[in-house]
Backbone as a chain_set.jsonl record, in Angstrom:
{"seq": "XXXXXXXXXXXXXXXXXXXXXXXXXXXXXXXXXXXXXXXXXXXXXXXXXXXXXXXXXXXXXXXXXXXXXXXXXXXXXXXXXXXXXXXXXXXXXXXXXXXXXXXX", "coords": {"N": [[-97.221, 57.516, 149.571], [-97.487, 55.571, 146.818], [-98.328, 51.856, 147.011], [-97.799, 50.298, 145.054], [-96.465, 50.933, 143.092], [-94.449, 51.449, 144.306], [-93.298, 48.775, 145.158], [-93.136, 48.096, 142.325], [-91.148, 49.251, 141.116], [-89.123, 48.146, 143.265], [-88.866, 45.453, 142.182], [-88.357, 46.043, 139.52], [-85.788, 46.888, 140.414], [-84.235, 44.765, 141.642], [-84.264, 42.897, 139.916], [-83.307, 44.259, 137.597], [-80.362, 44.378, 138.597], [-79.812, 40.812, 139.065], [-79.843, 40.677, 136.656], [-77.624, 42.358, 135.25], [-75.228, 41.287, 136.604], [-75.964, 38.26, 135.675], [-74.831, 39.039, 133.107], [-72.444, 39.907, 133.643], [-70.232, 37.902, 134.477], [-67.918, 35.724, 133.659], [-68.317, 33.442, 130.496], [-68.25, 30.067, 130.348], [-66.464, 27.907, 128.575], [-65.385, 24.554, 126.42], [-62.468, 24.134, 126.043], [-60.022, 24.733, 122.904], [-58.331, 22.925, 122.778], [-58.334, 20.697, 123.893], [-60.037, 19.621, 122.095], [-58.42, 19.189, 119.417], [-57.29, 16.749, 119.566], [-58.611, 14.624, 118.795], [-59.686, 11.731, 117.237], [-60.709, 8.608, 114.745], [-62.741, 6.368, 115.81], [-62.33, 3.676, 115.297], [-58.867, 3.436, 114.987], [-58.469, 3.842, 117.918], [-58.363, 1.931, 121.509], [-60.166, -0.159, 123.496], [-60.983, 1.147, 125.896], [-60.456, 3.576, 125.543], [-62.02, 4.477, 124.029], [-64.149, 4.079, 125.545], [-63.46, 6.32, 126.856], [-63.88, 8.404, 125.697], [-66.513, 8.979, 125.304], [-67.02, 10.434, 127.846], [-67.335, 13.307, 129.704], [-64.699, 15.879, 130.937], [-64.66, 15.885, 133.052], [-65.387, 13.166, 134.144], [-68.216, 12.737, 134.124], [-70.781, 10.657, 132.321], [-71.262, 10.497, 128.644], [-74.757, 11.455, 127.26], [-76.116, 9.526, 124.244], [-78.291, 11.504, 122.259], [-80.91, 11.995, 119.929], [-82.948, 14.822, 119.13], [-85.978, 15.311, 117.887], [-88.171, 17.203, 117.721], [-91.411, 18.736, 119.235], [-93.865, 17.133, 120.691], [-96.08, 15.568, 117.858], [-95.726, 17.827, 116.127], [-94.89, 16.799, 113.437], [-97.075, 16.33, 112.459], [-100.212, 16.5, 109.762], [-100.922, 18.998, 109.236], [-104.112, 20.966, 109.453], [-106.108, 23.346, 107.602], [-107.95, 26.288, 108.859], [-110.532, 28.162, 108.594], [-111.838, 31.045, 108.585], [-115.071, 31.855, 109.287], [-117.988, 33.933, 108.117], [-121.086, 33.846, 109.635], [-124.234, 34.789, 110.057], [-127.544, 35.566, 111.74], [-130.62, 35.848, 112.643], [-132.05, 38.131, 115.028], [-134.108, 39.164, 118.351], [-134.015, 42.636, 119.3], [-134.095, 44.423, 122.077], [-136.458, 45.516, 122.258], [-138.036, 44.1, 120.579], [-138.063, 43.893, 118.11], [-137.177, 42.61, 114.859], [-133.82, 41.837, 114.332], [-130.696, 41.642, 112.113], [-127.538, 39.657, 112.812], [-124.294, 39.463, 112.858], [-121.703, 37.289, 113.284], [-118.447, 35.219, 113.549], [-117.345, 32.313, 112.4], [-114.933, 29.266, 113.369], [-114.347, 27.061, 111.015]], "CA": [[-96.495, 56.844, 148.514], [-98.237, 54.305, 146.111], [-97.077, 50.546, 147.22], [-97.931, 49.13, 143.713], [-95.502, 51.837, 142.141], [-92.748, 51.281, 145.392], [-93.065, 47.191, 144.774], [-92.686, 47.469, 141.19], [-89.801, 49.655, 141.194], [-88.469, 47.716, 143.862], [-88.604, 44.614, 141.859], [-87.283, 45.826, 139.097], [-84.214, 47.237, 140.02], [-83.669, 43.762, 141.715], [-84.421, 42.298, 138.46], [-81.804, 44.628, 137.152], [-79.108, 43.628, 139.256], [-79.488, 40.197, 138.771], [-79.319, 40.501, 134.742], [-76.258, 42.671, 134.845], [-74.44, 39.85, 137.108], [-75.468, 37.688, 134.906], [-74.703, 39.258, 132.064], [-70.646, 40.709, 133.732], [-70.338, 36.929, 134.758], [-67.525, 35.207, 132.275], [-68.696, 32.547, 130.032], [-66.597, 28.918, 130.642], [-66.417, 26.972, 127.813], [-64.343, 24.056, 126.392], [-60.672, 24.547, 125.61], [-59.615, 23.805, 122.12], [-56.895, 21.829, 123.061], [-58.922, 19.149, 124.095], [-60.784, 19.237, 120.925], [-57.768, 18.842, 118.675], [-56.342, 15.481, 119.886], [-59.802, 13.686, 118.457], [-59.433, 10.229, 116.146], [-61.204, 8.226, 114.474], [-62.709, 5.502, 116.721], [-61.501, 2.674, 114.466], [-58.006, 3.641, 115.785], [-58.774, 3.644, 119.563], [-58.796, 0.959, 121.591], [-61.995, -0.261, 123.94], [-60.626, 2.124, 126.892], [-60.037, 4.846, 124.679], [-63.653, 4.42, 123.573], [-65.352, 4.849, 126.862], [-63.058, 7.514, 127.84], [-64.565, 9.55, 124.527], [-67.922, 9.321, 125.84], [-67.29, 11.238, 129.532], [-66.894, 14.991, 130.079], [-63.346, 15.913, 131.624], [-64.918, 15.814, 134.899], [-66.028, 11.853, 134.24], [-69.628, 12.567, 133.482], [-71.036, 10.071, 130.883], [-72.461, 11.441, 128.095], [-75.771, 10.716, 126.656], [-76.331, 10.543, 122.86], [-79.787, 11.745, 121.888], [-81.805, 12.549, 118.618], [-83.859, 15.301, 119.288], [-87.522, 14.68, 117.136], [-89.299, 18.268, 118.63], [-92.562, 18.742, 120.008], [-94.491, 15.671, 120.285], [-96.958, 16.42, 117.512], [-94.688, 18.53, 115.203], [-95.195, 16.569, 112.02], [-98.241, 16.082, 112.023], [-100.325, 17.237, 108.955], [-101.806, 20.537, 110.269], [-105.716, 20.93, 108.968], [-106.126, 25.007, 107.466], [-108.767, 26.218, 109.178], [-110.795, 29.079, 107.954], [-112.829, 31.711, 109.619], [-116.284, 31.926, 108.211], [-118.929, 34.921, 108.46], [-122.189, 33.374, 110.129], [-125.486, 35.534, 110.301], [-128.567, 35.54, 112.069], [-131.712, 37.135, 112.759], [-132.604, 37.613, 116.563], [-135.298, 40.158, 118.225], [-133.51, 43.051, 120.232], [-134.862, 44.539, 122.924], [-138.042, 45.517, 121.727], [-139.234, 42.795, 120.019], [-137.834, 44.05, 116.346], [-135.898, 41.187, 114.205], [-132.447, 42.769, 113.993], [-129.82, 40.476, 111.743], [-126.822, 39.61, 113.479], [-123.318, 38.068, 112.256], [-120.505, 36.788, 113.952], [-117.22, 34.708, 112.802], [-116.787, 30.846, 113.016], [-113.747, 28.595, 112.746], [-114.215, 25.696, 110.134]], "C": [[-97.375, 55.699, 147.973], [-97.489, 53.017, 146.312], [-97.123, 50.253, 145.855], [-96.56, 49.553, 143.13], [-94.54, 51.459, 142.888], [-92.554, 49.535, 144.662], [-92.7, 46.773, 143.541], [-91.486, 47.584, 140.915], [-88.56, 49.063, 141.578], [-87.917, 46.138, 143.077], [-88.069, 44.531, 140.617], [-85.921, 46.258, 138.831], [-83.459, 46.262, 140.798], [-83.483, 43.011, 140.332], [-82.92, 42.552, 137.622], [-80.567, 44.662, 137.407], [-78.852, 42.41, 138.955], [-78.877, 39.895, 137.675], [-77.78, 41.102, 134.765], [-75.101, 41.81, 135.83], [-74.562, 39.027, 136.332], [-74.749, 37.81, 133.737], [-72.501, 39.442, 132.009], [-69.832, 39.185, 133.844], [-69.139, 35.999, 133.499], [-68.154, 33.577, 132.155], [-67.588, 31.104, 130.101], [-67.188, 27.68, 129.527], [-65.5, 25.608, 127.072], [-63.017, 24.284, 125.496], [-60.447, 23.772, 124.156], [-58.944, 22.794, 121.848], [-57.488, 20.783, 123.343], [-59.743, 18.946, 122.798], [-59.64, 18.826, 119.512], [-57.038, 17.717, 118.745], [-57.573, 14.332, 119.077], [-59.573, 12.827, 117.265], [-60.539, 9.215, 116.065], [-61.203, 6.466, 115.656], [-62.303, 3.766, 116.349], [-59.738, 2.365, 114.813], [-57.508, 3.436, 117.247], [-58.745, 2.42, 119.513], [-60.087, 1.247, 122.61], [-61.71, 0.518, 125.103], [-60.82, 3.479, 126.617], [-61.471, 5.498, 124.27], [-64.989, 4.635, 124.478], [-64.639, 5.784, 127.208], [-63.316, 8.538, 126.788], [-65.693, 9.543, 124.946], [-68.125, 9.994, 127.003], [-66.812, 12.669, 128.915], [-65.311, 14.55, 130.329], [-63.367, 15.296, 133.199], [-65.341, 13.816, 135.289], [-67.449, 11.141, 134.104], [-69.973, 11.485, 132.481], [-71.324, 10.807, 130.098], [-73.532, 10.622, 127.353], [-76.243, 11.345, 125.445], [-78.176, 10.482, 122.604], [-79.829, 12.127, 120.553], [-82.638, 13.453, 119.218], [-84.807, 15.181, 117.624], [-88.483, 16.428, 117.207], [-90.622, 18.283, 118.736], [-93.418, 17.637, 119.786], [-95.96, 16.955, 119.021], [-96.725, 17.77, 116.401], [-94.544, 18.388, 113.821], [-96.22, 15.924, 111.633], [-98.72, 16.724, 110.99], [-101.383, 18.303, 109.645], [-103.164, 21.049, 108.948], [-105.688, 22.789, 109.048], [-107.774, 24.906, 107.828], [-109.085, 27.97, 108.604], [-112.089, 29.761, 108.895], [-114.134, 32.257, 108.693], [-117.335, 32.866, 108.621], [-120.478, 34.428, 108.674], [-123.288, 34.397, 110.301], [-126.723, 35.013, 110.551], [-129.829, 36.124, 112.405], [-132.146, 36.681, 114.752], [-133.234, 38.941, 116.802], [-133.787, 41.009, 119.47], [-134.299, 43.5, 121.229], [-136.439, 45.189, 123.813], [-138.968, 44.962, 121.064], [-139.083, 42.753, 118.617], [-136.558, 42.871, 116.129], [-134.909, 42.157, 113.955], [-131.289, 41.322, 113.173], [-128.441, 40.881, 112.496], [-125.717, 38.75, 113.04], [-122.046, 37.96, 112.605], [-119.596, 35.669, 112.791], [-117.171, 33.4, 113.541], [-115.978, 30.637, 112.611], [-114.456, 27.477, 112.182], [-113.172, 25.102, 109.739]], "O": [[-97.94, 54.946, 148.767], [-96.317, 52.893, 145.955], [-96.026, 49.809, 145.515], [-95.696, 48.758, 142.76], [-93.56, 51.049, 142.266], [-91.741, 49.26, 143.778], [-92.168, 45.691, 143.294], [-90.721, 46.682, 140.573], [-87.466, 49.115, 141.015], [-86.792, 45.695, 143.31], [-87.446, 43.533, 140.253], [-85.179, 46.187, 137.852], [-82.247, 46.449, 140.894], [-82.388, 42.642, 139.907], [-82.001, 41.833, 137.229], [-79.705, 44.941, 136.575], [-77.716, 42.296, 138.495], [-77.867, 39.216, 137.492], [-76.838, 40.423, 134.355], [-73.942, 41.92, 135.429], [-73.482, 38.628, 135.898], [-74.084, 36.87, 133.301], [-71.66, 39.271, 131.125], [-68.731, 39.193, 133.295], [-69.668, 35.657, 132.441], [-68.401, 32.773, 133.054], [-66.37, 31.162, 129.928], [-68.076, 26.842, 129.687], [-64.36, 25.916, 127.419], [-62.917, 24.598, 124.31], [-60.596, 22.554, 124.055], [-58.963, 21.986, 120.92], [-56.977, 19.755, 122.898], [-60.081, 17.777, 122.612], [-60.126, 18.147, 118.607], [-56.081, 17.626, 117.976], [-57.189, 13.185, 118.851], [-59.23, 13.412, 116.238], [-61.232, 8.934, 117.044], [-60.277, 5.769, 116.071], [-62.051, 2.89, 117.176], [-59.343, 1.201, 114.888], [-56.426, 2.982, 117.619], [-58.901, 1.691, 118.533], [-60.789, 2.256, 122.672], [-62.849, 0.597, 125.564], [-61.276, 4.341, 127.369], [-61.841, 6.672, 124.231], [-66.134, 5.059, 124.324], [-65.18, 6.382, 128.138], [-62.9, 9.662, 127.07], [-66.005, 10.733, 124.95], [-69.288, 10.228, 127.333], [-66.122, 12.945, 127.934], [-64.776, 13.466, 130.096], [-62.658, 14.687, 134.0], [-65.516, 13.343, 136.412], [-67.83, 9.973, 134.022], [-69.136, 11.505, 131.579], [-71.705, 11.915, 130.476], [-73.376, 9.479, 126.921], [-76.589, 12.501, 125.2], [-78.982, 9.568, 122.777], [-78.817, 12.58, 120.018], [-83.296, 12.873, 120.082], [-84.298, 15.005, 116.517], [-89.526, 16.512, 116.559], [-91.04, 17.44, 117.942], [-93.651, 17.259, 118.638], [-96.437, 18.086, 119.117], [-97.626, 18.519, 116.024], [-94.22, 19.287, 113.045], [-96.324, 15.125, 110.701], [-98.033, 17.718, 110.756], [-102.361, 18.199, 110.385], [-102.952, 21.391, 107.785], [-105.396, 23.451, 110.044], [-108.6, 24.074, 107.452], [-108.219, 28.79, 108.298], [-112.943, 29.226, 109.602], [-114.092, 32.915, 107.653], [-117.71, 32.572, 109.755], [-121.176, 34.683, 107.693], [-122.809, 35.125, 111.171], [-127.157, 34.118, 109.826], [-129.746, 37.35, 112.33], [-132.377, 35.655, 115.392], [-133.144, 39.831, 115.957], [-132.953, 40.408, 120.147], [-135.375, 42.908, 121.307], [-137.032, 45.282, 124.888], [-140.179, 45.141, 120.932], [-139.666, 41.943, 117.896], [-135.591, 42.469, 116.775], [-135.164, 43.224, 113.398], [-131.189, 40.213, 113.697], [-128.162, 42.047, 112.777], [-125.9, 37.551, 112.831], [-121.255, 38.73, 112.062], [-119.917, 35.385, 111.637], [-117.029, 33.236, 114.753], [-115.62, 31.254, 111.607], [-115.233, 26.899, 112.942], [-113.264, 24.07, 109.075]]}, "num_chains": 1, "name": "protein.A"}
């Protein structure tokens, strides 16, 4: 028997077990009902106002801006691939030209 072929097999019809667990697995998301009681924080008082910032469970939450990849808006320089030629001897001593591709 070939191990490479047994080990691959073997790994992926673990593979494929895991995915279809994850996949049969129900999704738990939040209940609308807690999303329809929501008011303007002008209304609230200062209790009311930290208890809008936790999960259900009492978690805080933390507000972020995502920005993405450091480096993301930078201005990006077009670079161009340029056809270079040369003359070099091959392996008899005759000049043969020769031309490869640079980036600029």
């Amino acid at each position: 028997m070939d191990r490479r072929g047994f080990l691959l097999g073997l790994a992926g019809a673990l593979g494929a077990g895991v995915a279809a667990g994850a996949m049969l697995s129900p999704a738990q998301a939040t209940v609308l009902g807690q999303l329809k009681d929501l008011t303007p924080e002008d209304a609230l008082g200062d209790a009311a106002v930290e208890a809008a910032g936790t999960t259900p469970d009492g978690t805080p939450v933390e507000s972020t801006q995502y920005w993405g990849p450091p480096g993301a808006y930078r201005r990006q320089r077009r670079r161009r691939r340029r056809r270079v030629c040369g003359w070099r001897r091959d392996r008899w001593g005759r000049p043969v030209r020769r031309c490869w591709y640079v980036w600029r």
